[in-house]
C-alpha positions as CSV (number, residue, x, y, z in Angstrom):
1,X,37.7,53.5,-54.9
2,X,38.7,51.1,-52.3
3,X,36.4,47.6,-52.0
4,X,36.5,47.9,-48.4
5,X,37.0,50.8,-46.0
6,X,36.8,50.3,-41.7
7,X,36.6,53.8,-40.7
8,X,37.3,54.5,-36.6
9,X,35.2,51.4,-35.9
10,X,34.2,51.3,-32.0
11,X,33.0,47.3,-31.1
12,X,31.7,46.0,-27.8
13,X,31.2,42.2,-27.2
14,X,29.4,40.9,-24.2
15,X,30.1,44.5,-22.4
16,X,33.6,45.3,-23.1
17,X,35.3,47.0,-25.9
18,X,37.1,45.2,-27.6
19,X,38.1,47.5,-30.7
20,X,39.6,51.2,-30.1
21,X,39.1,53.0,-33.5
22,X,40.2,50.6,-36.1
23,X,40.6,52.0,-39.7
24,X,41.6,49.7,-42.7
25,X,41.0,49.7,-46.4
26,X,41.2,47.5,-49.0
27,X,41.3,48.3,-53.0
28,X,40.3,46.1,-55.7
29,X,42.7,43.0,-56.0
30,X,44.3,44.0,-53.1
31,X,45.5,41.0,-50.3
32,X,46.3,42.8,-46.6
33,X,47.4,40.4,-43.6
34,X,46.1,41.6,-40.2
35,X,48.6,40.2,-37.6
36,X,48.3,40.6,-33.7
37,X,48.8,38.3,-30.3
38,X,45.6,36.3,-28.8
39,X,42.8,38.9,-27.9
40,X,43.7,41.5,-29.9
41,X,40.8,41.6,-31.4
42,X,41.6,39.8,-34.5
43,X,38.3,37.8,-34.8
44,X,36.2,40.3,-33.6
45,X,36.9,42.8,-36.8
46,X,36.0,39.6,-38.8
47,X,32.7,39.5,-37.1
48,X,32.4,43.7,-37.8
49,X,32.7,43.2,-41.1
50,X,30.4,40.6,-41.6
51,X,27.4,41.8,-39.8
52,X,27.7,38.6,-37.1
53,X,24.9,40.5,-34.4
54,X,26.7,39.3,-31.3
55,X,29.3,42.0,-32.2
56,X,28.2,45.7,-31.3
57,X,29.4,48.7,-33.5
58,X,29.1,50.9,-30.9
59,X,31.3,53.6,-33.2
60,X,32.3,54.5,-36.7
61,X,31.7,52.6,-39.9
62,X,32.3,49.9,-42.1
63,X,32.1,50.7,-46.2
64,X,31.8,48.1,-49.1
65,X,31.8,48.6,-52.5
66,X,31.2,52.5,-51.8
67,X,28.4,51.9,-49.5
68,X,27.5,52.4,-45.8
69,X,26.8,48.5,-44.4
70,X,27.1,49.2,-41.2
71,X,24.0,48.6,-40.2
72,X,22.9,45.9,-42.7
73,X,22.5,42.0,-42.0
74,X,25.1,39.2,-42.3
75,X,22.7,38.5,-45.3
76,X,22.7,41.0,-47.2
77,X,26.8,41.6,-47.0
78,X,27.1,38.4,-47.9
79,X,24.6,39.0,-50.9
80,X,26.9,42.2,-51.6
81,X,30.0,39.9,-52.1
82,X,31.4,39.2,-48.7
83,X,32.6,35.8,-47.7
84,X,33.9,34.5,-44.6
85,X,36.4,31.4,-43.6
86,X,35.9,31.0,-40.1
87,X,38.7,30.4,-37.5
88,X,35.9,27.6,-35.2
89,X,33.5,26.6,-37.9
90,X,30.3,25.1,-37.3
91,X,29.9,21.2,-37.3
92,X,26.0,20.6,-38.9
93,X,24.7,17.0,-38.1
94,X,22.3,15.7,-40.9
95,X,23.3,18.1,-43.5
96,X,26.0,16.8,-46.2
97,X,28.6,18.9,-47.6
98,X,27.5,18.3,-50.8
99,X,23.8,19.8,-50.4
100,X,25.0,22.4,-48.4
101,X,27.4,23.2,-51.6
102,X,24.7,23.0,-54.2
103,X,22.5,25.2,-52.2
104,X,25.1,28.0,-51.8
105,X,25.6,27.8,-55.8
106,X,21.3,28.0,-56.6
107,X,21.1,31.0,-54.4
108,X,23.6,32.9,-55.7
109,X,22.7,31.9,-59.4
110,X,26.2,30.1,-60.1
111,X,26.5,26.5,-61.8
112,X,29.4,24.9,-60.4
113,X,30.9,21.3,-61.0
114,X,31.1,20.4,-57.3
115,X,33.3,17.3,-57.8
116,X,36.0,19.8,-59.9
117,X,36.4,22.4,-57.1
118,X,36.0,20.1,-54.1
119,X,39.2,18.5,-55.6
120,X,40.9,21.4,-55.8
121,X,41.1,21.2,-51.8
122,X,41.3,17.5,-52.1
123,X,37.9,17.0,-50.2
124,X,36.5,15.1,-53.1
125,X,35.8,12.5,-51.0
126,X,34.4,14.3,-47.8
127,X,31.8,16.0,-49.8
128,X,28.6,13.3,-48.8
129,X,29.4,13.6,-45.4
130,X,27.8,15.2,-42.7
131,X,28.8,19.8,-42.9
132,X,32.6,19.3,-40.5
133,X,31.3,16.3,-38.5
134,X,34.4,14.3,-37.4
135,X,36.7,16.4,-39.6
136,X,40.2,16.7,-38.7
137,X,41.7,20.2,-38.3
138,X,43.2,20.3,-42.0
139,X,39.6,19.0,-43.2
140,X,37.7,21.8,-41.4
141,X,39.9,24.7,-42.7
142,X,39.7,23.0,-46.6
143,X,36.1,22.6,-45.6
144,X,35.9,26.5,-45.3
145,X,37.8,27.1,-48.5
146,X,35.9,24.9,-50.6
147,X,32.8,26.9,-49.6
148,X,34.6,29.9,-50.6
149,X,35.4,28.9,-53.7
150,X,31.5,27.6,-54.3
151,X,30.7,31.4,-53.3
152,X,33.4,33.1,-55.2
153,X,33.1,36.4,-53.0
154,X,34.4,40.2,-54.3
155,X,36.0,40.4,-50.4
156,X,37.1,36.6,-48.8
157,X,37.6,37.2,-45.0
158,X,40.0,34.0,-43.7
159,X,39.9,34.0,-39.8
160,X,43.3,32.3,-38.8
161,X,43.3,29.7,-42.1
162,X,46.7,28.4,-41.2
163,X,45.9,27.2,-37.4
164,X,46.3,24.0,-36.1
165,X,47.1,22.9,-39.6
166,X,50.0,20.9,-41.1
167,X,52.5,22.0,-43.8
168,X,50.7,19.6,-46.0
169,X,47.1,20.6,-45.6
170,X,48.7,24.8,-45.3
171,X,49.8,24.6,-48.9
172,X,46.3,22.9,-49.8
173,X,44.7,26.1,-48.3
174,X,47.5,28.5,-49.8
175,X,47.3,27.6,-53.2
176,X,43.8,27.6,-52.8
177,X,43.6,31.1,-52.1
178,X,45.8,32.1,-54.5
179,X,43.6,30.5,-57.0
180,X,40.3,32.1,-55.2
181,X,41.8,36.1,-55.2
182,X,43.7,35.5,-58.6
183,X,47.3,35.9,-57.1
184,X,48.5,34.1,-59.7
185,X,47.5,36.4,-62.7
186,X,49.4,40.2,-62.9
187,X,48.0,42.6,-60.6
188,X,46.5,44.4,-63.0
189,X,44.0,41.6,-64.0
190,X,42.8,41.0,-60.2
191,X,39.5,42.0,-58.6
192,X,39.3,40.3,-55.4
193,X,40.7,41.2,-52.2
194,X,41.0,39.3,-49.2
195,X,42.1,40.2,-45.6
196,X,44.4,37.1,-43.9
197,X,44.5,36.8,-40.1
198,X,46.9,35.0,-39.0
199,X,48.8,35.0,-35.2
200,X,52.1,33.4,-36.5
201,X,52.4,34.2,-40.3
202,X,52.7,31.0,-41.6
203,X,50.8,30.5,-44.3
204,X,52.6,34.1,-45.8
205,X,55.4,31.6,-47.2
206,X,52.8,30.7,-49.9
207,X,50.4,33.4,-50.5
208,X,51.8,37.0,-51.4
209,X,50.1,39.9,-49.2
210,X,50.4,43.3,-50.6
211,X,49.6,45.0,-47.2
212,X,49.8,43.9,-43.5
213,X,48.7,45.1,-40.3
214,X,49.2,45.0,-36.2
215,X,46.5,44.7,-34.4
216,X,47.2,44.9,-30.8
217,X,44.3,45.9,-27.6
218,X,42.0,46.8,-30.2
219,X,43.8,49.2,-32.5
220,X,46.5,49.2,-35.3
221,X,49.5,49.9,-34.0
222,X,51.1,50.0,-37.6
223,X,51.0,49.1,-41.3
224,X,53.6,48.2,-43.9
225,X,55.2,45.8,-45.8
226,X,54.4,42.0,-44.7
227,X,58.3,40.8,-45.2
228,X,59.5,43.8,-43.2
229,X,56.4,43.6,-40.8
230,X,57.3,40.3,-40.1
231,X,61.0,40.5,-39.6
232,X,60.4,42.8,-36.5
233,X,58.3,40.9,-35.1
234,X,60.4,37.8,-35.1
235,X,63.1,40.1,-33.4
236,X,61.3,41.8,-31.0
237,X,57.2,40.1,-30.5
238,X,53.9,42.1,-30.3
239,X,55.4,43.8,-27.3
240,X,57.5,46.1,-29.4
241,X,54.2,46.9,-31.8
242,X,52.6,47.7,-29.0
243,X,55.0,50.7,-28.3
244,X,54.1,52.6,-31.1
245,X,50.6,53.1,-29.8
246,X,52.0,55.7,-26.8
247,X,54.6,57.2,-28.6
C-alpha cells in the first residue's frame, strides 16, 4: 500500500487553478523529488497535502495511510503523521524555539533531549531565541528541520529546503534528512517517505531520491529516475518537459 497517493487533484488559489490533475504516490520508505520552474505549482501541492485552507481542492483526492483526507484539517493530517518544512516560514515574536520544541514533543507524547537533536542541525545555540526572529537563511531552513526531527513524521514534506542556502548550511540540512527518513539504513529497514521540492536540484548531491517528478503549469509532465531526470533538464530546461504535455 502506498503512504501517500494524489489522485487527479484539481486546486484553485485566490480564483485560478493552479493544479491540472496531479497524481503522485508514495510507498513506505520511499524519497520522490518534485522538480518544476517558478509557478508551477510546486508549493501549492505542499499546501494540498497538508490541508493549509487557503488552497481549494476543487477536484480529485489526496490518500494517506489508506485513507481519504481530503477533506480533513491541517490538524488532524498532521496528527496522522504529516510534517511540513516550509519554503517562507513564519517568524513568531515572543515565543522561543525551545518552548515551541517542547510543546511539539508533549502533544505528540514523545520525550526528546532538545539539546541532542538541536545539535544535530547545529542550532544548539539558537534554541532560546525568539521562533526564526533575525535568523539568517541557513538558520530558518535548519530551523524547519529541527522541528521535523522534534515531530518525527511517517510523510516529511520539505518545500524548497536547499534555497537561498550555502553549501555549508545545504549539507547541514541534507544529512539531516537522511538521518530523519533513514537513508542511511538498507531500504528494506525504512518507513518514512518524504517528497523534496526543489527548483534547481541542489541538495540531490547529498540525499538519494528514489523517484522524481516535473511539475510544470500545474501537471506532471513526467516521472523517472532523478540522475536521468536531471541530466535533461540541464541540457535542455523546463521548456523541453513541458513538451511532453501536448504530445
Amino acid at each position: 500500500m502506498s503512504l501517500l497517493v494524489v489522485n487527479d487533484l484539481h486546486v484553485n488559489v485566490n480564483g485560478r487553478n493552479v493544479l491540472k490533475g496531479v497524481n503522485i504516490s508514495i510507498g513506505p520508505g520511499e524519497v520522490h523529488v518534485l522538480l518544476g520552474p517558478n509557478g508551477s505549482g510546486k508549493t501549492t501541492l505542499v499546501n494540498a497535502i497538508i490541508g493549509n485552507p487557503k488552497v481549494k481542492v476543487i477536484r480529485g483526492k489526496i490518500y494517506f495511510k489508506g485513507r481519504d483526507i481530503t477533506d480533513t484539517s491541517m490538524y488532524e493530517r498532521v496528527r496522522m503523521g504529516i510534517g511540513v518544512s516550509f519554503q517562507h516560514p513564519p517568524r513568531i515574536k515572543g515565543v522561543k524555539l525551545r518552548d515551541l520544541l517542547l510543546n511539539m514533543a508533549s502533544k505528540l507524547g514523545r520525550e526528546v533531549n532538545i539539546e541532542r537533536v538541536s545539535s544535530l542541525v547545529k542550532m544548539r545555540d539558537l534554541i532560546d531565541r525568539d521562533v526564526n526572529v533575525g535568523f539568517s537563511g541557513g538558520e530558518l531552513k535548519r530551523s524547519e528541520i529541527l522541528q521535523l526531527l522534534i515531530q518525527s513524521p511517517e510523510l516529511v514534506l520539505l518545500d524548497e529546503p536547499d534555497s537561498g542556502v550555502d553549501v555549508e548550511n545545504l549539507i547541514v540540512i541534507a544529512n539531516a534528512i537522511n538521518e530523519m527518513c533513514g537513508l542511511n539504513i538498507k531500504p528494506s529497514m525504512r518507513s518514512k517517505s518524504a517528497l523534496l521540492i526543489t527548483h534547481l536540484g541542489y541538495i540531490l548531491n547529498y540525499v538519494k531520491a528514489d523517484r522524481a517528478h516535473v511539475l510544470v503549469n500545474g501537471r506532471i509532465a513526467c516521472s523517472g529516475k532523478p540522475n536521468e531526470i536531471l541530466e535533461q533538464i540541464a541540457k535542455h530546461g523546463f521548456e523541453k518537459c513541458a513538451e511532453c504535455l501536448v504530445k
